[in-house]
VEXDREN-2710 file (C-alpha; in Angstrom, 1 decimal):
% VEXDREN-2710
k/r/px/py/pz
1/UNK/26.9/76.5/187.2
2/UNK/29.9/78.3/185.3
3/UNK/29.9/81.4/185.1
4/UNK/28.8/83.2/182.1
5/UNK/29.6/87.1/182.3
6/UNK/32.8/87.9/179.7
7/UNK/36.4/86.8/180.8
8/UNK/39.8/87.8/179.7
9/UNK/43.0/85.6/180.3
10/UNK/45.4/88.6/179.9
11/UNK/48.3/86.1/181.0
12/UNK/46.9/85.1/184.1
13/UNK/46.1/81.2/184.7
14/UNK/42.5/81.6/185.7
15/UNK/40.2/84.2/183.8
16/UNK/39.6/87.3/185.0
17/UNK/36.1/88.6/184.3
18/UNK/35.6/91.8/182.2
19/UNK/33.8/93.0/185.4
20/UNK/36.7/93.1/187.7
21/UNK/39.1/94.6/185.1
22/UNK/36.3/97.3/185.1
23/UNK/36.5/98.0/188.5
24/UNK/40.5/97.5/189.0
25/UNK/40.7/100.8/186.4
26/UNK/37.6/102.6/188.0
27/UNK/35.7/102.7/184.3
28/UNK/33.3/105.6/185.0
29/UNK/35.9/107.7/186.7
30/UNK/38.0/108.0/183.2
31/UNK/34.4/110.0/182.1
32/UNK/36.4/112.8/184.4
33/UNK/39.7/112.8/182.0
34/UNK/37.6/113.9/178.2
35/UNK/37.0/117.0/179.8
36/UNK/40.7/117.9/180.7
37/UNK/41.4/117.5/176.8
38/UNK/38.8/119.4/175.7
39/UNK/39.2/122.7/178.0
40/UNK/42.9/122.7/176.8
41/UNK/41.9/122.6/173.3
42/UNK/39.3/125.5/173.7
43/UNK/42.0/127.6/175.3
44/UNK/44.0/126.5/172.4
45/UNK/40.8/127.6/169.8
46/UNK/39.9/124.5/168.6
47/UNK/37.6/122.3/171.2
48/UNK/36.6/119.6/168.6
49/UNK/38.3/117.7/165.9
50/UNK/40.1/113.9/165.4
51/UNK/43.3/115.5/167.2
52/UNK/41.1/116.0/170.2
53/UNK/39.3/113.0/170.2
54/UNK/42.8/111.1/169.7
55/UNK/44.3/112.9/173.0
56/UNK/41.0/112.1/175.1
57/UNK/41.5/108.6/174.2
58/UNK/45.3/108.5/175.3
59/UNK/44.2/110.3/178.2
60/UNK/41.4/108.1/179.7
61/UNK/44.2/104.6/178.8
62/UNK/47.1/106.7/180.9
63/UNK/44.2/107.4/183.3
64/UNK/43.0/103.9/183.8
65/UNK/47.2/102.5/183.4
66/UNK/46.9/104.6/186.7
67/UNK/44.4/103.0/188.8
68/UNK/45.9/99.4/187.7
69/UNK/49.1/100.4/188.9
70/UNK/47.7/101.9/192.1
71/UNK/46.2/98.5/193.2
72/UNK/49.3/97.0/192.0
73/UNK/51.4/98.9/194.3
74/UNK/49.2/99.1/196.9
75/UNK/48.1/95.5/197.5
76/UNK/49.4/95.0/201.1
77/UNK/47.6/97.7/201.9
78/UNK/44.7/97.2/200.7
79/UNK/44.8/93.9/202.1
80/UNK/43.9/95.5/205.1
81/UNK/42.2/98.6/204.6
82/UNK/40.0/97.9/201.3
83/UNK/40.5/93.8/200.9
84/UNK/37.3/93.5/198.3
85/UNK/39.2/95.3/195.8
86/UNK/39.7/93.2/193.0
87/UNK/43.4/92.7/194.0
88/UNK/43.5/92.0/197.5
89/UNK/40.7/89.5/197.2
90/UNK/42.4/87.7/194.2
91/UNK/40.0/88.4/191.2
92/UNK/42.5/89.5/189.6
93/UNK/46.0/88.6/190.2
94/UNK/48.8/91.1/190.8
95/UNK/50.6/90.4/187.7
96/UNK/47.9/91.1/185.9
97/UNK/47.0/94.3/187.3
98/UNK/51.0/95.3/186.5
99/UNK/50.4/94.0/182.6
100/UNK/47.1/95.8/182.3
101/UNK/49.2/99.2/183.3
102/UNK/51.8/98.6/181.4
103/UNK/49.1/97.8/178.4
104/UNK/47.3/100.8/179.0
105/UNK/50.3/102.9/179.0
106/UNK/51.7/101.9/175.7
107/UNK/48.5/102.2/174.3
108/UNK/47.6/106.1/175.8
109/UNK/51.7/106.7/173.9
110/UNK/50.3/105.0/170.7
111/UNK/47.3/107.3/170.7
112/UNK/49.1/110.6/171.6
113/UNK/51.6/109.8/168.8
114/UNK/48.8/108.7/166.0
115/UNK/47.0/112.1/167.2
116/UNK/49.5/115.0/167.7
117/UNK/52.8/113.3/166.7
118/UNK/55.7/114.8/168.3
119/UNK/53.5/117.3/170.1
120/UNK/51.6/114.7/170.9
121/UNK/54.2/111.8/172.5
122/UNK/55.9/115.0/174.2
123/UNK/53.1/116.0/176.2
124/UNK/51.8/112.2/177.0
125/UNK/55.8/111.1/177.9
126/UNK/55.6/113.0/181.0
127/UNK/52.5/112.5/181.9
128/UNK/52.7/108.8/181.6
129/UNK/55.9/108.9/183.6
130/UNK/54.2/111.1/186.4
131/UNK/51.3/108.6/186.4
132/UNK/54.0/105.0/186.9
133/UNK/56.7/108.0/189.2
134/UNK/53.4/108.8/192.0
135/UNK/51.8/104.9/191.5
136/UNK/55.3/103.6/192.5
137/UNK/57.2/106.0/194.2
138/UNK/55.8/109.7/195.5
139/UNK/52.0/108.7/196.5
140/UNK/53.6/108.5/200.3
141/UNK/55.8/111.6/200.1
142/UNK/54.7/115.5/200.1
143/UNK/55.7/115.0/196.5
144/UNK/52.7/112.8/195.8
145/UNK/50.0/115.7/195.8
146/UNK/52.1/117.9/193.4
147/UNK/52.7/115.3/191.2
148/UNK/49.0/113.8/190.8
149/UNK/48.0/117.7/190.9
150/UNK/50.9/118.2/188.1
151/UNK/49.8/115.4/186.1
152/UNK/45.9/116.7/185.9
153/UNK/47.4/120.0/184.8
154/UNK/49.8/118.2/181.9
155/UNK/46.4/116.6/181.2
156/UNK/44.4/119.7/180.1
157/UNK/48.1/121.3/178.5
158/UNK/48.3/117.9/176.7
159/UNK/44.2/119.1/174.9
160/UNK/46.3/122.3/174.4
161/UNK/49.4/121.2/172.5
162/UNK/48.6/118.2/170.4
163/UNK/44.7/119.2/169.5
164/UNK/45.6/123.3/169.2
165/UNK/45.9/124.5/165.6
166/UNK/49.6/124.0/163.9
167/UNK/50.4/127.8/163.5
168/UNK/50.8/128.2/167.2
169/UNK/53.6/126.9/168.9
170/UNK/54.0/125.0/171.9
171/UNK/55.1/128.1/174.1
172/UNK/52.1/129.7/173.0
173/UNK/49.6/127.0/173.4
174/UNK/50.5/126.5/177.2
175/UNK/50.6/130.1/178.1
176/UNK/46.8/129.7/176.7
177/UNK/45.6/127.0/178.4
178/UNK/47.7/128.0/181.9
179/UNK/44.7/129.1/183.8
180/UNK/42.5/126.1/183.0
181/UNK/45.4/124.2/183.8
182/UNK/46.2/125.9/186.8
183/UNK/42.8/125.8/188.1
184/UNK/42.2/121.9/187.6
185/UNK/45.2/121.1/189.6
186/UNK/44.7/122.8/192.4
187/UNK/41.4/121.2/192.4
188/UNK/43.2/117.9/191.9
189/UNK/45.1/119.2/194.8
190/UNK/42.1/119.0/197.3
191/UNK/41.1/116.1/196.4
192/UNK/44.5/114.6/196.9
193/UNK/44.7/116.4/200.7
194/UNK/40.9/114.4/201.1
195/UNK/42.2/111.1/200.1
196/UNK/44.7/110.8/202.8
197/UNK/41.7/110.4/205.1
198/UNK/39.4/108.0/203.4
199/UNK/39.9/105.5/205.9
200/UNK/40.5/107.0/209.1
201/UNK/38.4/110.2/209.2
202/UNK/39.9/113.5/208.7
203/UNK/40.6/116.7/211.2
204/UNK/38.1/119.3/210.4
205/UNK/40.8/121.6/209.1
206/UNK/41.4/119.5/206.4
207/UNK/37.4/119.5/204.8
208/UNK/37.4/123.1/205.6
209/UNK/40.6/123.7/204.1
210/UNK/39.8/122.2/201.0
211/UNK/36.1/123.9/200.7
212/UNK/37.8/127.0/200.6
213/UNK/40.2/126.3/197.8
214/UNK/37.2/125.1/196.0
215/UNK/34.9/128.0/196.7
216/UNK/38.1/130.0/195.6
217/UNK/38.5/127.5/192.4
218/UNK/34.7/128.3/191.8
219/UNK/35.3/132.1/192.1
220/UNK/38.1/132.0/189.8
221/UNK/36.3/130.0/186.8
222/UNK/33.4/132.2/186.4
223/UNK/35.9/135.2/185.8
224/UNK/36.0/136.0/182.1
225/UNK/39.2/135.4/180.4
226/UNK/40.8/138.4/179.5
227/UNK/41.4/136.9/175.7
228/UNK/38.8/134.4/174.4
229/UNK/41.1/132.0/172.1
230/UNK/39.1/131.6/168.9
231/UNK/40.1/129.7/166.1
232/UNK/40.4/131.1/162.5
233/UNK/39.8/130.1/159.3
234/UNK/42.5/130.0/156.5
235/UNK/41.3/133.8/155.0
236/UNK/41.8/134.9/159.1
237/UNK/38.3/135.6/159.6
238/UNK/36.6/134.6/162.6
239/UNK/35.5/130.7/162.5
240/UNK/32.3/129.4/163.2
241/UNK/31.5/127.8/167.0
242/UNK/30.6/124.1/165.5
243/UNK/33.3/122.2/162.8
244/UNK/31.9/121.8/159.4
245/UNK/31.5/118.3/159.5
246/UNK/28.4/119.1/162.3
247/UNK/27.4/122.3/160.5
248/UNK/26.8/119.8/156.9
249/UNK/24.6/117.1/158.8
250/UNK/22.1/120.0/161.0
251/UNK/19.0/121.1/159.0
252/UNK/19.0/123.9/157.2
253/UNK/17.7/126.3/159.6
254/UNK/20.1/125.5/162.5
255/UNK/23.0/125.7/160.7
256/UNK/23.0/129.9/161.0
257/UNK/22.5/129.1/165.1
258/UNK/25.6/126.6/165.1
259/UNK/27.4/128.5/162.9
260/UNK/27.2/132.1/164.7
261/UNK/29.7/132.6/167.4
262/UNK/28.9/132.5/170.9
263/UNK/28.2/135.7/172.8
264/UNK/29.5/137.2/175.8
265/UNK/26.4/137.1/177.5
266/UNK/25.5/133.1/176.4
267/UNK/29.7/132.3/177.7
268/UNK/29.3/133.8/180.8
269/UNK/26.1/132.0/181.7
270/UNK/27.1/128.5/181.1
271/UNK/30.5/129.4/182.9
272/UNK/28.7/130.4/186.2
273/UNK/26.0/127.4/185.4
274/UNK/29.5/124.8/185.9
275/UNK/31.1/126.7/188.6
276/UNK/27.7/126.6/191.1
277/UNK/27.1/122.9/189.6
278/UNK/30.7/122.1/190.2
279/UNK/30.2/124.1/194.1
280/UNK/26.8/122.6/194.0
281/UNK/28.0/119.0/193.9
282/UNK/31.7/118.7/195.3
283/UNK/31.4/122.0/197.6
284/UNK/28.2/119.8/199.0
285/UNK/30.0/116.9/200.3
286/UNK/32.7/118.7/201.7
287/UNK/30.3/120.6/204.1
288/UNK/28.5/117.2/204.9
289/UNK/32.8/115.9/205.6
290/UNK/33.0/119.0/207.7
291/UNK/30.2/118.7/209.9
292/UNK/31.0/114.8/210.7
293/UNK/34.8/114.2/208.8
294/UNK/34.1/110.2/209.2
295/UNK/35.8/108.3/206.5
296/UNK/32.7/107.4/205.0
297/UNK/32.0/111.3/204.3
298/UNK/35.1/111.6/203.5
299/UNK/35.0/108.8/200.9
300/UNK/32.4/110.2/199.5
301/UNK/33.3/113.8/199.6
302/UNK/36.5/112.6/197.1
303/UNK/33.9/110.2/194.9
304/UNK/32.4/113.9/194.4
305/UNK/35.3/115.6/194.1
306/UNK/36.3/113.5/190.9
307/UNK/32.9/113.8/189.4
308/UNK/32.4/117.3/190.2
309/UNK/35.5/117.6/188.4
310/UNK/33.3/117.5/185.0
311/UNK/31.1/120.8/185.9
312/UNK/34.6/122.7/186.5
313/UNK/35.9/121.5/183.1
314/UNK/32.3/122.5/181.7
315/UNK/33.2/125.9/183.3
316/UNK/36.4/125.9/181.4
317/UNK/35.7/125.4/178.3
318/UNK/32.8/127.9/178.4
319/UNK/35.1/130.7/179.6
320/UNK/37.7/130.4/176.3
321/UNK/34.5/130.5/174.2
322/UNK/32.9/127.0/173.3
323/UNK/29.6/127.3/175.5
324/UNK/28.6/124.1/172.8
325/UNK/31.0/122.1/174.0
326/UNK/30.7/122.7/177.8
327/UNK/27.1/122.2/177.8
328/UNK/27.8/118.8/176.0
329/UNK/30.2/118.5/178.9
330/UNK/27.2/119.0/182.0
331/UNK/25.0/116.6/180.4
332/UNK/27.7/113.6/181.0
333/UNK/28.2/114.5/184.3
334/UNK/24.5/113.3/185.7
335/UNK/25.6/110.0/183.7
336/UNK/28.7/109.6/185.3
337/UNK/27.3/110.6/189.0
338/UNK/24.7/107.1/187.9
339/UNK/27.6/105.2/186.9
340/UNK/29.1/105.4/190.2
341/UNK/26.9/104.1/192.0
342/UNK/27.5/100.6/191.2
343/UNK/31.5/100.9/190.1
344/UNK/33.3/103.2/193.2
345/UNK/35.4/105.9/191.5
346/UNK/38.3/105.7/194.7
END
């Protein structure tokens, strides 16, 4: 019987099933990249518009250009260590992978420059190039868990920069959106120290290493920002916490809610709500690493790491003052967590 779930040539000789091109980019892991964008942007003072939505979608094609290019490069490897991967066990043909990549990557530049323009293309050129420079070259050096940890961080600077609002320049939109950058590299940065014992197990100073940074990650987030970036209208008064375009569709009487700012009080909540969601989750399968660091746990304990990754961005965005947006943000994350289960985000 021939089969009838959706193919795609994409050069190759044989099809390759939409399926497998689904798996060889990790699909429901790129539901992890939006929320890089969007904390940038409200540390910038403007979490939502069609600059923002531009940037997430060059984001999540660099993202997936990434895992492509990863199985790419590491198909002898994988040969032996993960040989059902859609590589190794040739449903999709190396080639391919490297054309998908290469796709993806043209079209995440296409997208940053349609979105932000030159602010745009200049924060997606070097994150592109750390994306093809770790796939290729620094994954097996010390280098390779700065430069996936600096590439996460140009991520959430990138939300900053091309989706912030035009009368703030470049210098001052990354010294706003520095700490949420900071803070989702050095996460990035435990999960990279995780990965390196997917296979084999891990010593136990490594989970517990790593649970601290992430307690400490935790801690940091729910500190209020000493500044709340909030974006202003063209008379400099304070704007409202929703764009107009939502504020014209809501009935009448939820317009004054969505339009009123967000309080201190109602920030701070939803900031501690992702931090102990995001401790809750990833913090959770680095104990269950600890107490037995097989690979499997291990495995897993990264699988929650890039999930739990949405929580902390959640966190983020609540702290420079769109509580909206973050809570927007939580509500994909039990999605993504279902998602997972049947495509393996590592």
């Amino acid at each position: 019987m021939k089969d009838r779930k959706a193919v795609a040539r994409l050069g190759s000789r044989s099809p390759v099933r939409l399926a497998d091109l689904a798996l060889l980019v990790r699909a429901p892991a790129a539901l992890s990249v939006p929320g890089d964008v969007i904390a940038g942007a409200a540390a910038a003072g403007r979490p939502l518009g069609a600059r923002t939505l531009g940037v997430i979608g060059s984001s999540v094609c660099l993202y997936w250009a990434g895992m492509a290019l990863n199985d790419y490069a590491d198909a002898a490897v994988d040969a032996v260590e993960r040989p059902d991967r859609p590589v190794p066990s040739g449903r999709v043909p190396r080639r391919t992978a490297l054309a998908v990549a290469g796709g993806l990557t043209a079209a995440g530049l296409g997208l940053a420059a349609a979105a932000g323009g030159r602010r745009g293309v200049g924060a997606a050129l070097p994150l592109a190039g750390l994306v093809w420079a770790y796939d290729l070259k620094l994954k097996s050096t010390p280098a390779g868990a700065v430069a996936m940890a600096g590439a996460r961080a140009l991520d959430v600077l990138a939300g900053a920069v091309a989706s912030g609002p035009r009368d703030v320049s470049v210098g001052g939109a990354v010294r706003r959106a520095a700490v949420p950058a900071a803070l989702v590299g050095v996460h990035t940065g435990t999960l990279m120290a995780l990965s390196r014992h997917e296979v084999g197990g891990a010593p136990e100073r490594v989970p517990a290493t790593t649970l601290a940074v992430s307690a400490a990650t935790a801690v940091a987030t729910a500190v209020p920002a000493r500044r709340v970036a909030v974006e202003t209208d063209a008379t400099g008064r304070r704007a409202s916490a929703a764009p107009s375009w939502l504020l014209a569709r809501l009935p009448a009487p939820l317009r004054g809610v969505a339009a009123a700012a967000p309080s201190r009080r109602l920030r701070a909540a939803v900031t501690a709500a992702g931090a102990l969601a995001y401790l809750g989750t990833y913090g959770a399968a680095q104990v269950r690493a600890l107490r037995e660091p097989s690979g499997e746990n291990v495995r897993r304990a990264v699988g929650a790491g890039i999930l739990g990754l949405m929580p902390l961005q959640a966190a983020l965005t609540a702290r420079s003052g769109a509580p909206g947006v973050a809570a927007a943000l939580g509500v994909v994350h039990p999605l993504a967590r279902r998602l997972a289960r049947r495509i393996s985000p590592t």
